[in-house]
C-alpha positions as CSV (number, residue, x, y, z in Angstrom):
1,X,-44.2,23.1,-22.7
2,X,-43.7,21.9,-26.3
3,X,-40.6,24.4,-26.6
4,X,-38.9,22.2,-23.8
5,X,-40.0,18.6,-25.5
6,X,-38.5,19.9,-28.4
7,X,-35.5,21.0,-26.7
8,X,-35.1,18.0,-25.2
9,X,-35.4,16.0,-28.6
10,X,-32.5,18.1,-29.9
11,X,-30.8,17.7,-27.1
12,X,-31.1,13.7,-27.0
13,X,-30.3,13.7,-30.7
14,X,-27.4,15.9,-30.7
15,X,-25.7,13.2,-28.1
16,X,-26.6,10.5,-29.9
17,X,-25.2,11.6,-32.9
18,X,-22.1,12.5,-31.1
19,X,-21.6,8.7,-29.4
20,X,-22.0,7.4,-32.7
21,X,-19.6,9.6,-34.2
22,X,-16.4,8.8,-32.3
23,X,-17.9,5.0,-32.7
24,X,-17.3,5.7,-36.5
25,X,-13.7,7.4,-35.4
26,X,-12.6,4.5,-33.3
27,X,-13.4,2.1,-35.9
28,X,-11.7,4.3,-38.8
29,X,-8.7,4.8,-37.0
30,X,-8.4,0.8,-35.7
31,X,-8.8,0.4,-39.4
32,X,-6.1,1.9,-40.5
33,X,-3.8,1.2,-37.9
34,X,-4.7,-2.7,-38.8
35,X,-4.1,-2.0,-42.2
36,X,-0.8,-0.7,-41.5
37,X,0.4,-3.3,-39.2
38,X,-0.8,-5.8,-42.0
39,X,1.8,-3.9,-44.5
40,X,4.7,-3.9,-42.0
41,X,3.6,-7.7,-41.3
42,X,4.0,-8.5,-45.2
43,X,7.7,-6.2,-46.1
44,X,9.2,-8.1,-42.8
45,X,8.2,-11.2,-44.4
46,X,9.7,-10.7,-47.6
47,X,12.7,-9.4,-45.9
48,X,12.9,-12.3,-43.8
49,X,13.0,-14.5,-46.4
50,X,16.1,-12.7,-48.1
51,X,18.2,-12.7,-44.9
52,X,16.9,-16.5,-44.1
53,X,18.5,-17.9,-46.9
54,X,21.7,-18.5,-44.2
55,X,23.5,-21.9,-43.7
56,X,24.3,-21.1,-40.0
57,X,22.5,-23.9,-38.1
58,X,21.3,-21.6,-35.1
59,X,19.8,-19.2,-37.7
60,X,17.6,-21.9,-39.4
61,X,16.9,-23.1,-35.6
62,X,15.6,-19.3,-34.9
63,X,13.7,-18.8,-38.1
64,X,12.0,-22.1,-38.0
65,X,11.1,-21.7,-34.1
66,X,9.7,-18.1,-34.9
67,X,8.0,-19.3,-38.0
68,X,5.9,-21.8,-36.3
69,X,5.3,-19.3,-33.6
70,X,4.3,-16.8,-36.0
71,X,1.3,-19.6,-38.1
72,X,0.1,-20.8,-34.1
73,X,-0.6,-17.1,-33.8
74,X,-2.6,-16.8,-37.0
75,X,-4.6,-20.1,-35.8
76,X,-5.7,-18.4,-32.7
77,X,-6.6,-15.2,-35.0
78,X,-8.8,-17.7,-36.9
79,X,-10.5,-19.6,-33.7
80,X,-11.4,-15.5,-32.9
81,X,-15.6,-16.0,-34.1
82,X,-18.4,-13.0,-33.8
83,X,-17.6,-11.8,-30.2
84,X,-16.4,-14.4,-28.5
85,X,-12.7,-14.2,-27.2
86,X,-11.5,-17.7,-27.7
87,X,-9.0,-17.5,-24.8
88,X,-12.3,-17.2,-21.7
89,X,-15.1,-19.6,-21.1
90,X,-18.5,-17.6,-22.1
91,X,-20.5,-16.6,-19.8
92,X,-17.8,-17.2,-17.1
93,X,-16.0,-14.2,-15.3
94,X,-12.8,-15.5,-13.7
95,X,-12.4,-18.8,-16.1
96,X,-9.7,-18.9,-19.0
97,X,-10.1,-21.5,-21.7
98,X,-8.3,-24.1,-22.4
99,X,-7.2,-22.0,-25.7
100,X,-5.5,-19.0,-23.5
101,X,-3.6,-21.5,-21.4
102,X,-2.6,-22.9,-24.3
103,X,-1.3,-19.4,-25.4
104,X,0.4,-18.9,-22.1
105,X,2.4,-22.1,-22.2
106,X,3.1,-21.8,-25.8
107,X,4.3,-18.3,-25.7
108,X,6.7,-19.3,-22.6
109,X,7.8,-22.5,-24.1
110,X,8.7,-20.4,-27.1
111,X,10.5,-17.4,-25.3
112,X,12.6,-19.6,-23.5
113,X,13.4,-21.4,-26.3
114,X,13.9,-18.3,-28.3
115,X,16.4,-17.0,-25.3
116,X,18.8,-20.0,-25.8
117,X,19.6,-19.0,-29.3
118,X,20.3,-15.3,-29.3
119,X,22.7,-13.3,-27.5
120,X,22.4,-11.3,-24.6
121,X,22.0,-8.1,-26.6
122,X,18.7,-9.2,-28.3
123,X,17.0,-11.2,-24.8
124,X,15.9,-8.2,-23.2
125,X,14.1,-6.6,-25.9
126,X,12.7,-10.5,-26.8
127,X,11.4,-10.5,-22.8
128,X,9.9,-7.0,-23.3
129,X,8.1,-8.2,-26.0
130,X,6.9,-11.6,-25.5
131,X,7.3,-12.3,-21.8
132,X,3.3,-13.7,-20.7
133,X,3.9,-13.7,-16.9
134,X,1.8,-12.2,-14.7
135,X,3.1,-9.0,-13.3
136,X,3.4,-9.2,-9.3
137,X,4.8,-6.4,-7.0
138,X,4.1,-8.5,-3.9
139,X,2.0,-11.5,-3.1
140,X,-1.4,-9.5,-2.7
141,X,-0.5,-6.8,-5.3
142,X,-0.4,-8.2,-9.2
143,X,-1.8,-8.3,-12.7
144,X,-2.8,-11.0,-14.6
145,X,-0.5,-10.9,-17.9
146,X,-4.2,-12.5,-20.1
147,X,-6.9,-10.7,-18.3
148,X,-4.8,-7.2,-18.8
149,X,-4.0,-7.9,-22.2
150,X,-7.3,-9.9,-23.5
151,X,-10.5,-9.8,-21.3
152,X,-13.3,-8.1,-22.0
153,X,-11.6,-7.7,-26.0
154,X,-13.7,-8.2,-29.0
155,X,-13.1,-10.4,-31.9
156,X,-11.7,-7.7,-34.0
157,X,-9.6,-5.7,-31.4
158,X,-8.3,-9.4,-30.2
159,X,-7.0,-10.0,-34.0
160,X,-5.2,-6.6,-34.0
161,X,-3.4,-7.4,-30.6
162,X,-2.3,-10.6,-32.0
163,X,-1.6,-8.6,-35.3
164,X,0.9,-6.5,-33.2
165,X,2.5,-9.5,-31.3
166,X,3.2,-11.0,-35.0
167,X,4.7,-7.4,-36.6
168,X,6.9,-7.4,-33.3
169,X,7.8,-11.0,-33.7
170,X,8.8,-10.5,-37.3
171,X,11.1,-7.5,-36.5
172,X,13.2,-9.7,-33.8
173,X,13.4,-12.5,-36.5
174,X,14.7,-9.1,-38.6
175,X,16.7,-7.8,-36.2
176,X,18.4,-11.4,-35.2
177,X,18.8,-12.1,-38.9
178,X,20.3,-8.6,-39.2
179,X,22.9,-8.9,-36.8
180,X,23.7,-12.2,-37.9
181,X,24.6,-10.8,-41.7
182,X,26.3,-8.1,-40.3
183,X,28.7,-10.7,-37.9
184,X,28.9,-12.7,-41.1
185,X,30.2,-9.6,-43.1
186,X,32.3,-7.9,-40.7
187,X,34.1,-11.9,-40.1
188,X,34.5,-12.2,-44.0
189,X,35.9,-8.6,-44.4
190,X,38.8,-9.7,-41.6
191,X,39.8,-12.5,-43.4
C-alpha cells in the first residue's frame, strides 16, 4: 500500500515538474524572440533615419504618417497593465473596449492612408501586413481580425504582438525609403 502512495507521489511530482518546465521554455524562448525583435526594431530605426533625410514631399508624408503610427503603437504597449488586455472590457466575453476599436479604426485610417502614397508594388505586402478586417468566407462563416489576433492574450504576449506589428512597420518604412533612393539614383545616373 505505501509502495503505491509513494509511486503516486513520484508520479504527481514528475508531471509537475515537467509542466513547469516547458512554462520555463515558453517564457525563455518568448524572451529571446522579444529581445530580438527589440534589436531589429532599433537598426531599422537608425536606418530610417539615414534614408529619411529625403526632400521628396511624399517621402516626408510616408515617414511622418508611419512615425506617428509607430509612437500610437507604443501608447497601447504602455496602457498594457498586469493581465489585463487593454483592447476587452474585463470580465466581459464578447465586449471590445473602447481602446481596441480605437486600434481598429486607427490601423484602417492609417493603411488607407499609407496605400495612397506608395505604389502598387509595395500595397499588397502593406495589406498583408496591416490590413485589421475581419476575415469572412461567407455571411455565417468568418473570423474576427481582434479576437483572433488579441483575446484571451496576456500583458506580455500582447506587447510582443504589437512588438512585431512595429518591426514589420519599420521594414515597409525601409523598404519604401529603399526604393525611393534607389529611383532617386537610377534618375540621377540617367541624367
Amino acid at each position: 500500500m505505501t509502495i503505491k502512495r509513494f509511486l503516486i507521489v513520484i508520479i504527481i511530482t514528475i508531471l509537475s515538474c515537467e509542466s513547469e518546465k516547458t512554462d520555463i521554455i515558453f517564457q525563455d524562448v518568448s524572451y529571446y524572440i522579444q529581445k530580438d525583435y527589440q534589436k531589429d526594431i532599433e537598426i531599422l530605426k537608425k536606418i530610417n533615419i539615414y534614408l529619411s533625410q529625403t526632400t521628396s514631399n511624399d517621402i516626408s508624408e510616408v515617414n511622418s504618417l508611419i512615425n506617428e503610427y509607430f509612437n500610437y503603437i507604443e501608447s497601447l504597449q504602455e496602457n498594457c497593465l498586469g493581465e489585463k488586455n487593454p483592447f476587452f472590457e474585463p470580465g466581459r466575453r464578447s465586449d471590445v473596449s473602447k481602446k481596441g476599436k480605437e486600434f481598429l479604426q486607427e490601423s484602417s485610417l492609417f493603411l488607407k492612408r499609407l496605400n495612397s502614397l506608395t505604389n502598387n508594388g509595395i500595397k499588397e505586402r502593406v495589406d498583408l501586413l496591416f490590413n485589421v478586417d475581419d476575415i469572412k468566407y461567407d455571411d455565417e462563416w468568418f473570423i474576427v481580425y481582434i479576437d483572433f489576433y488579441f483575446r484571451g492574450v496576456d500583458c506580455e504576449d500582447f506587447k510582443l504582438l504589437l512588438d512585431y506589428r512595429k518591426r514589420d512597420l519599420l521594414i515597409i518604412q525601409n523598404q519604401i525609403l529603399y526604393d525611393n533612393h534607389i529611383r532617386n539614383m537610377s534618375f540621377k545616373q540617367e541624367n
